[in-house]
Structure formats: structure tokens, C-alpha cells
N, C-alpha and C positions, 0 to 999 in steps of 0.2 A: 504494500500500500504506500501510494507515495505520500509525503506531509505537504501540505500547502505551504507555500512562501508568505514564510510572513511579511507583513508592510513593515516600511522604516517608518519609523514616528516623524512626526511632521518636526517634534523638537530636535530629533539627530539630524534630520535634515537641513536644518534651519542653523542646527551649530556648525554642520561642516562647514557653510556657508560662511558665519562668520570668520570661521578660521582661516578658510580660502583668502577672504577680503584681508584680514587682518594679517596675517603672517606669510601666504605666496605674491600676493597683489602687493600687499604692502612694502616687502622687501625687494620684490622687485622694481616697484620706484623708487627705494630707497639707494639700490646696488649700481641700476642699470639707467641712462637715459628713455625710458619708457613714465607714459602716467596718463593721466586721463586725455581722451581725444576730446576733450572741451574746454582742457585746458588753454588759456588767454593769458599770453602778459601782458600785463598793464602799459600803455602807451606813458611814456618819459614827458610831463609837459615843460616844458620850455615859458612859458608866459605865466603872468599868475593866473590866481581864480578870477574867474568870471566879476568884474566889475574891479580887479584890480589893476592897478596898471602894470603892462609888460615888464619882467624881468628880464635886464641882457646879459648874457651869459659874460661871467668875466673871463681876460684873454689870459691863458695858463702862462706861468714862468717859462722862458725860455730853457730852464734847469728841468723843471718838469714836464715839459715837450721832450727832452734828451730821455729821462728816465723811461717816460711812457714808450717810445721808441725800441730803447732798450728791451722793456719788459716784452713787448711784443717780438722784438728778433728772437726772445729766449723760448716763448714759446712758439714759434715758426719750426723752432732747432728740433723741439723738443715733440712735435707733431706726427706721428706714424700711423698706421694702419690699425690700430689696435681699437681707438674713437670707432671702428666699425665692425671690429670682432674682439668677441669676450669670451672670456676661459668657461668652457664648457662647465668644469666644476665649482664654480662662481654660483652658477644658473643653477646645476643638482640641486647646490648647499639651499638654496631659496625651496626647491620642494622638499629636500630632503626632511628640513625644518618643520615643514605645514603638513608632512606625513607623519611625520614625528607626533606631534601635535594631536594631531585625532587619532591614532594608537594608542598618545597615554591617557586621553580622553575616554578611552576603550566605545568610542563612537562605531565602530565594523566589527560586529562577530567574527571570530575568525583569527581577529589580529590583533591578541592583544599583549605580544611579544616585542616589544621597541629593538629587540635583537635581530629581530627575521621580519624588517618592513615590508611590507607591498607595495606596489608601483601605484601610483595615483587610479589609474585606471581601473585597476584591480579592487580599489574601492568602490570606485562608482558601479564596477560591475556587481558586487554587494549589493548598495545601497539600490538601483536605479534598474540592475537586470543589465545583460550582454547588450541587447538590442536598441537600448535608451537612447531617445537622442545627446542625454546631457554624457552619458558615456562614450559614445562617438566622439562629443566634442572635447572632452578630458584625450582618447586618441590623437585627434588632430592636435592638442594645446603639447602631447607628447614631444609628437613628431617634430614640431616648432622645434623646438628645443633641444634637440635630441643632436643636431649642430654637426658641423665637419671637421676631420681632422682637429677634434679637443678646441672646436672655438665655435663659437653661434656668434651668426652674423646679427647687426641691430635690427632689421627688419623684418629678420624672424621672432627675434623678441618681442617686438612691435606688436608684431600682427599673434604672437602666443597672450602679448598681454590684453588683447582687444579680445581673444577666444575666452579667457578665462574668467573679465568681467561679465561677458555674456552670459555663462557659467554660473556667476555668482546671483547675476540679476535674474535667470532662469530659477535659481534655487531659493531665492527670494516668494520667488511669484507661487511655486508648488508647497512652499512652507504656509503659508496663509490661506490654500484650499481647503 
């Protein structure tokens, strides 16, 4: 006789969620040039506020033109290819961390060994079932990452970090059903 699959509670769901947000999303803005796709910086005003009158910018020391100069040729020197690939085990250490996390949470039957982690995947397969789409998309957020030759390029990151919020905001919306 087979046992029926139990449901994940809305609350395990709901917490991997924020662990996802708080510990892989989070460090991975915190590690990598990656973060939100709505993220704005604020535009530099030059004039004052509205109804003050124009500030004109003062003309830098001749001494501090040299310096500013300087600092710039140091980092021209200092500029390689690396701003666009990052150590594979940099990126693990970020999942490593958020798998960590919901193991000692004891959030997955199964795994509640922090010696013998599963692959992120292998939890949503848990939590969510093989065929899920939010497991599918924990796959793809893999793959992202998963990087060449011991390096991941930034716009796999990029686009892992944009998989994973989806992820979160998915796990968001099935928590509150």
C-alpha cells in the first residue's frame, strides 16, 4: 500500500522562503554586483532645492586634480577581467550557507544531517515534488551558477539572481493560499 504524500505546511514553506531572501538573495548582493532590477540611483543635483538659488560647483585645487588623476591611473592599472568573473566557490559559499540554514532549521525530512547537505534542488524536490515548477526553476537558478572553468560569469549571476527572486516571490504567493 502506498502512503500518500504529505503537504508541506504553508509555515515550512513560507520559512524557506525567508531564508532564501535573507541568506542566498541577501548575500549574494552583498558578495556579488547583483540586486534588485529596480534598483535607481539617485541622480547627483548640482543646483539647490527648488526655490533656492543655484549652487556653482567650486573649481578643485590644482593639487587635487593631480591626486584625483593619480587615483584613477591606479585603478586603470589595477582593472582585469575578474569585475566579470567570480570564483565559483565564492557563489557555492552563498548556497552553501542558505542550505545550511534550512537543514539546521530541520525545514526537509530527510535532511537533517548539516554533514550530508543536499543540493538546493533536492529540497524543492521535497518540498514542491520533481515536476514543480518552482523546482524546475531552483534547476535553472543551478545551472546559473554552476559556472566554467571554477568562475561564473556576472550575467549568469545576474540572471540566477533575477531566477531566485522569482523563486522567493513564487513562495511568497503559495504561502498565503
Amino acid at each position: 500500500m502506498r502512503r500518500k504524500k504529505r503537504r508541506t505546511s504553508k509555515e515550512t514553506i513560507r520559512r524557506v522562503g525567508e531564508i532564501l531572501e535573507e541568506f542566498l538573495i541577501g548575500n549574494l548582493e552583498s558578495e556579488f554586483p547583483v540586486g534588485a532590477p529596480d534598483a535607481v540611483e539617485p541622480a547627483i543635483q548640482v543646483e539647490g532645492q527648488p526655490g533656492e538659488p543655484a549652487i556653482e560647483a567650486a573649481e578643485p585645487d590644482h593639487e587635487d586634480v593631480d591626486e584625483e588623476e593619480f587615483d584613477g591611473e591606479a585603478e586603470d592599472e589595477s582593472y582585469d577581467e575578474t569585475k566579470f568573473y567570480f570564483d565559483l566557490a565564492d557563489v557555492e559559499y552563498c548556497v552553501d550557507v542558505t542550505i545550511t540554514e534550512i537543514v539546521n532549521e530541520k525545514l526537509v525530512a530527510g535532511y537533517d544531517d548539516p554533514r550530508k547537505p543536499p543540493i538546493l534542488s533536492e529540497i524543492f524536490q521535497v518540498l514542491f515534488g520533481e515536476d514543480d515548477s518552482l523546482t524546475k526553476q531552483v534547476e535553472e537558478f543551478e545551472e546559473l551558477i554552476s559556472g566554467y572553468d571554477d568562475h561564473v560569469h556576472i550575467d549568469d549571476l545576474e540572471q540566477a539572481d533575477k531566477v531566485m527572486r522569482e523563486i522567493v516571490k513564487e513562495i511568497e504567493d503559495r504561502s498565503k493560499d
